[in-house]
Every structure is written in structure tokens, then in C-alpha cells.
N, C-alpha and C positions, 0 to 999 in steps of 0.2 A: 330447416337445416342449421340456424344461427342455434340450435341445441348442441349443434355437433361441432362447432368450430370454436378448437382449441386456440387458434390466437397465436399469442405468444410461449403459451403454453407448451405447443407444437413444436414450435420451434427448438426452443430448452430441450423439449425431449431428445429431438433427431439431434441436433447437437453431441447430449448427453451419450446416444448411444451411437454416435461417429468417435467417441471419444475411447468407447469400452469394447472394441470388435470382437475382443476374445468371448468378452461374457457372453455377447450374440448369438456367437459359434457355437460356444458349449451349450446355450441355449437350444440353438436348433439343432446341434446333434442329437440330444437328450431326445427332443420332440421326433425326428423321424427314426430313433429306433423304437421310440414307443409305438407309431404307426405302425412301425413292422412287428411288432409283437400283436399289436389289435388286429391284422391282415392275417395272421397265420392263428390267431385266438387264442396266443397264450397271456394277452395282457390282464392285470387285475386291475384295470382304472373301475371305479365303481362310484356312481353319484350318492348322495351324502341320505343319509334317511330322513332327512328333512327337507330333501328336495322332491316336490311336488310334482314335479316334469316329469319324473322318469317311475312313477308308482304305478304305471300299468303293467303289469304280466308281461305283457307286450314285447318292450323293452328288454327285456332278457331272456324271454324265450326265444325269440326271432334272431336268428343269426345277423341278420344284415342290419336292426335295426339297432340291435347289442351293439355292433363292431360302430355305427356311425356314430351311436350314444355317446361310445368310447374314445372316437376321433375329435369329436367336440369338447367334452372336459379335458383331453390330455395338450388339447391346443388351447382351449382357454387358458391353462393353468400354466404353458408356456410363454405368453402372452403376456399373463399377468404378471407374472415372472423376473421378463424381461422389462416390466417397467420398475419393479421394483427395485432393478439392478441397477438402472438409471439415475439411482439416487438424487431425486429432484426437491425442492423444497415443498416445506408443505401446503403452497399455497397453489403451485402447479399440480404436485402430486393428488391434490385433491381434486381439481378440476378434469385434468387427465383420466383419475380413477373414474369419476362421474359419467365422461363421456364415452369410458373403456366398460364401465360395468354395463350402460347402457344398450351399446353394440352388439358386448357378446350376449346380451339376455337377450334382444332380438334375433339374434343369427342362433338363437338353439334349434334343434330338431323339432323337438314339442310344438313349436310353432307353424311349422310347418303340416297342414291338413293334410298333405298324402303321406305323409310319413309318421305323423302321432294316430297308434293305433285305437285310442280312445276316441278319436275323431272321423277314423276311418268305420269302426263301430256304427257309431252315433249316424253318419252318413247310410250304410246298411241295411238297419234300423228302422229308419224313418223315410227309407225310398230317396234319399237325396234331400229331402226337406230340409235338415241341418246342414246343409251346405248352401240353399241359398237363402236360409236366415241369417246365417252369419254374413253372406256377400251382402244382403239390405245392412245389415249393422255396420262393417266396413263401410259403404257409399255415405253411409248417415253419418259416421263418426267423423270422415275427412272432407264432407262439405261444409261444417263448420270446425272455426279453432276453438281450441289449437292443432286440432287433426289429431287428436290420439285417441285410442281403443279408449271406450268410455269404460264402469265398472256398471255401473243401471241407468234404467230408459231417465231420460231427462224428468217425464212428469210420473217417476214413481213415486216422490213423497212428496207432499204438502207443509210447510208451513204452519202449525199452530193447529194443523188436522191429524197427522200421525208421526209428526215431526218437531218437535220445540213446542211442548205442548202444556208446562207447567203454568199455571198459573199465574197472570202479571200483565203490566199494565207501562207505555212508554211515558215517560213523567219529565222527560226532557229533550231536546233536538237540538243540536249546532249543525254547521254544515259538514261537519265532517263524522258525528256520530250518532247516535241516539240512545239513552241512556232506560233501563228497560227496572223497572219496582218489582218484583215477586211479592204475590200474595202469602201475607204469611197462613201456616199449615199448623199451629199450635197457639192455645190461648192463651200463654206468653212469650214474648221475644227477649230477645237479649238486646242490652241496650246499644250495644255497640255493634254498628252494621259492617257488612263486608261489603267492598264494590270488587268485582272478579274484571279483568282487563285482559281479555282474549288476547290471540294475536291476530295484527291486520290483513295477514294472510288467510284466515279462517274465519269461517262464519260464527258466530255467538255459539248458534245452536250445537257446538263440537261437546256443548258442557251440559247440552238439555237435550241428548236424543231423543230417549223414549221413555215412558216409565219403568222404573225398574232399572234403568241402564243413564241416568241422570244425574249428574254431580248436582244440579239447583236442586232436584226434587230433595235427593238426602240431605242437603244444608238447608232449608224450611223444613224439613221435618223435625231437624235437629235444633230449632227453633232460632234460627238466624234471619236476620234483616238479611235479604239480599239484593244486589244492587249487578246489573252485566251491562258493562258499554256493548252495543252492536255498530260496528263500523261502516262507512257508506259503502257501496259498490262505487272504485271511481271510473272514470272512464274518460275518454279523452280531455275533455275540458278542465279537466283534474293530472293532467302531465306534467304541469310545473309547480303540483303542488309541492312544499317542502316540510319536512319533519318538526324542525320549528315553530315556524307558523301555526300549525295546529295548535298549538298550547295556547297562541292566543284566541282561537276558536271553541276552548273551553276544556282543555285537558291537561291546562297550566296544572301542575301541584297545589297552590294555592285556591285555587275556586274556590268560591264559594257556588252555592244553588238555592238562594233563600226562594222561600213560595213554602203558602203551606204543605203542596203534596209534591214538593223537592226534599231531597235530604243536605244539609251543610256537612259539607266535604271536608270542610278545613279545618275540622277538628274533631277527633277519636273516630276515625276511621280504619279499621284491618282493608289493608290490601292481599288480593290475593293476584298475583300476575302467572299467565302461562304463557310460556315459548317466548314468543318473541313480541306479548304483549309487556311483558318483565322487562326486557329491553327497552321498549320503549319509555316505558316510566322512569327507570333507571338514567335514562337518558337526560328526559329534560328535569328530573330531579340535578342532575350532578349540572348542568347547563344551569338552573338555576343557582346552584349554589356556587358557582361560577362567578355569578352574578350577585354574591354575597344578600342573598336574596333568605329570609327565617322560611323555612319548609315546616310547617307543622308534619309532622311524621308517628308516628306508633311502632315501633320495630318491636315482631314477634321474637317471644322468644328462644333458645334456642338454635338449633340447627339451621335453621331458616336462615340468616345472616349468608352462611358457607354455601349454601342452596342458588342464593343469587348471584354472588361471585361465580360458579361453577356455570351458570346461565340461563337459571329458572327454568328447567324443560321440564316440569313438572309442578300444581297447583301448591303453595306452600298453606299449610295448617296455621292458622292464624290464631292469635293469643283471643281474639272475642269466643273461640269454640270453647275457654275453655272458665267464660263468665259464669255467673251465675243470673240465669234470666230474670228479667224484666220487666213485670208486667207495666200494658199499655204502651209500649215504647212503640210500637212500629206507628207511619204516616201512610199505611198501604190504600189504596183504593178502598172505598167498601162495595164494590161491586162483588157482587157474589156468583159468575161466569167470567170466565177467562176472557183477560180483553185481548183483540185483535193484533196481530204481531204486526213486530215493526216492519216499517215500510221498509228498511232496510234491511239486509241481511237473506 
């Protein structure tokens, strides 16, 4: 429930809309003559064709199920409406919306088994069978957390079996990461490697699904050194760790990784960062130089600069793609099967 409480947030809102009665009113005016158009079926509320909820036949052939369909977006859209009106800052308005958007995705019709006709179907169908598969999947999703509707069974994929399956080798460990080599895929590299820096919300593997569907697979083909921190799982005894500290556990800007089948970091390296692994580098780089501390750095060119100002939500193209290879350059394993993935991740 600590998903759903607004806080202070709450507060500002009810406030905000003790302060505006009228917009309320007009508000809820609007909302119950629309009811009474959807009651008598002359309303035209109609969900969006990109809405997945309501693409059963079902839904619009059925009188009763059309007019509910209809009482639920013309209330949502009242609702949302009225926070709008609220005009709350955007730090509330975001948290509000979050917790708003949430609610009413749960409280739609669709969700409801006796009422989404594609459920009721499927139930018919299969004698009742999809009705207590789904009740086993409900009981399983909420005896463990976070208690939410899962999207696949916990042990659908594997690790390094159908799952993170390119090619590579871990060549480094700190306590807080594990840093992962790709075997190179062409018989020259470029000399200039990339290290990719996920975010700590996400597992590595977001950037090595599957073949065919693999940002590492296409950056070895395309004959790059590649380099992926994988981050630990933490877990209680990791609560007071902090953001800082890590850098002196080895994700300072500065590092070095000398060893022969390490790469040196600290100089001509392309970074590439995603989401809010970008963040983080961004961080203890600007903390370093805080610290009037020399950042050996490589800034790609181009667009990329305006890319990380805006918040790196997307892989930036780095200036090594666009070397000219290398032969011999890589320090890769020479094992010739995929080594064992990291322990972490």
C-alpha cells in the first residue's frame, strides 16, 4: 500500500481542490450528464484504438458491457481532469498522476473476469480451466513481493541458456559489480573499446536478450571491444550502502584495471551509458571534478553531448564506431565456448 500513499502530495491536492469548488462542480456536472447520455445510449465516449482493453467485439456489441466501458473512461477522464485543474507543481503532479494512473488501470472493467468478455470466452472454452489457472497465478504472484501480477513464470528463462547468451567472459569483480569482456565476433577489432553501463535498476542482460534482438551481439559483429558492468543484486545488508562509496569500490572515473586480461580504463575509452546508468557516471564524474580531480574522458562526438543533458534514456553512438579497426587489439579470453555468466545479475 506504501505505492498508493501520496503523502504530502495528498494533501496539496485536497487543499488545491478546497480551494477551486467551482472547477469541481463543473467537473462533476459534465461527468453525470455524460452518465445519463451512456444510461439512455446516446453517448459517443469510445476508447482510443490503441487501447487493448476494449478490442473484443464484446465490448460494443453488448449493451450492458458498452454502456459500463463508457462509464469508466468518461469517469476516468473526469478524474483526471480534475487533477489537472488542481494545478499542482510538477513534483506532486507527478507523484499524484503515478498513483492516479495506477488506480484507474486497476479499477477498469477489462480486469474484471465476469465482465471482460474475452475471459468469460476463454472460461467457456476450457470448462472453467482458465479460471483456476489464473486463481493458481494470482495465489503465486501475492505470496511473494512485491505481490504484483507477474508478466512469465519465474523459471521461463535461463541465464546464459536462452537468455544473455553472447559470448564472454567476467574479467573483473568488486563488491558492488562485475565487469563482463565479450568475445570478439570478427578478426579485427577496433582499438578503442566501449564499456556500456547499464542502469542499477536493470539487469545487464536488458542489452543481450537474444540473438537477433542484442545490442552486444550487433556491437561484436560490428567489430567493437565490448565491455558491460553487471551490477549486484543488493539486499539487506547492502541498505546503507551509498552512491559515493561505490566509486571507491571501483567505478571511480579514474580506475585503472591493469592485469593482462583487464582492460585500462583510464584512458581512450567510449562510454556508452543507458537510463539511469548515465546518471550515475555523470554523477560521480561532476563529484569528481568537484574535487578538482584530471577525469581522463573522450567526449563523442556530436549530438551525444545534448543526449546526456536531456538524461541519456537511450544508448549513445560512440566516436570508437566510427574508427577504423585494429587489428590484434582485443585482450579477449581465447576460449572458444561461451564462458559461464556472472554470478550476478
Amino acid at each position: 500500500m506504501r505505492r498508493l500513499n501520496l503523502g504530502g502530495s495528498g494533501l496539496r491536492l485536497a487543499a488545491a481542490l478546497a480551494a477551486r469548488p467551482r472547477l469541481v462542480a463543473e467537473r462533476g456536472t459534465q461527468l453525470a450528464g455524460e452518465l445519463a447520455r451512456i444510461a439512455v445510449g446516446r453517448s459517443q465516449v469510445q476508447p482510443s484504438r490503441r487501447d487493448r482493453r476494449f478490442a473484443d467485439p464484446g465490448w460494443a456489441g453488448n449493451p450492458l458491457l458498452r454502456r459500463t466501458m463508457q462509464a469508466y473512461l468518461a469517469a476516468a477522464e473526469s478524474v483526471e481532469g480534475v487533477v489537472a485543474d488542481a494545478d499542482l507543481d510538477y513534483a506532486d503532479a507527478e507523484r499524484v498522476g503515478f498513483v492516479l494512473t495506477n488506480l484507474i488501470d486497476a479499477l477498469a472493467p477489462s480486469n474484471n473476469p465476469l465482465l471482460n468478455p474475452a475471459a468469460v470466452k476463454a472460461a467457456v472454452d476450457t470448462g472453467g480451466g482458465s479460471t483456476l489457472t489464473g486463481l493458481r497465478h494470482f495465489l503465486a504472484d501475492m505470496a511473494v513481493p512485491p505481490r504484483v501480477p507477474s508478466m512469465v513464470e519465474p523459471d521461463a528463462f535461463e541465464v546464459g541458456v536462452d537468455l544473455a547468451v553472447t559470448p564472454g567472459s567476467v574479467v573483473l569483480r568488486t563488491p558492488v559489480f562485475e565487469l563482463i569482456q565479450y568475445r570478439p565476433a570478427t578478426p579485427a577489432v577496433r582499438q578503442v573499446p566501449l564499456l556500456i553501463v547499464p542502469p542499477v535498476i536493470n539487469k545487464f542482460y536488458v542489452m543481450d536478450l537474444a540473438p537477433s534482438r542484442s545490442m552486444v551481439e550487433y556491437l561484436v559483429g560490428q567489430g567493437l571491444q565490448v565491455f558491460m558492468i553487471s551490477w549486484r543484486n543488493p539486499d539487506a545488508r547492502d541498505a546503507k550502502l551509498l552512491l559515493y562509496p561505490v566509486e571507491q569500490q571501483g567505478l571511480h572515473p579514474g580506475t585503472r584495471m591493469d592485469g593482462r586480461r583487464h582492460l585500462r580504463c583510464a584512458v581512450g575509452v567510449e562510454r556508452a551509458r543507458h537510463a539511469a546508468g548515465g546518471h550515475r557516471r555523470g554523477l560521480l564524474h561532476q563529484r569528481a571534478a568537484g574535487r578538482r580531480q584530471e577525469l581522463p574522458r573522450r567526449d563523442p562526438p556530436g549530438p551525444s553531448r545534448a543526449d546526456h543533458a536531456a538524461g541519456l534514456h537511450r544508448v549513445v553512438r560512440t566516436a570508437c564506431s566510427r574508427r577504423s579497426p585494429s587489428p590484434g587489439a582485443s585482450n579477449a579470453p581465447r576460449s572458444t565456448r561461451p564462458a559461464p555468466p556472472p554470478t550476478w545479475g
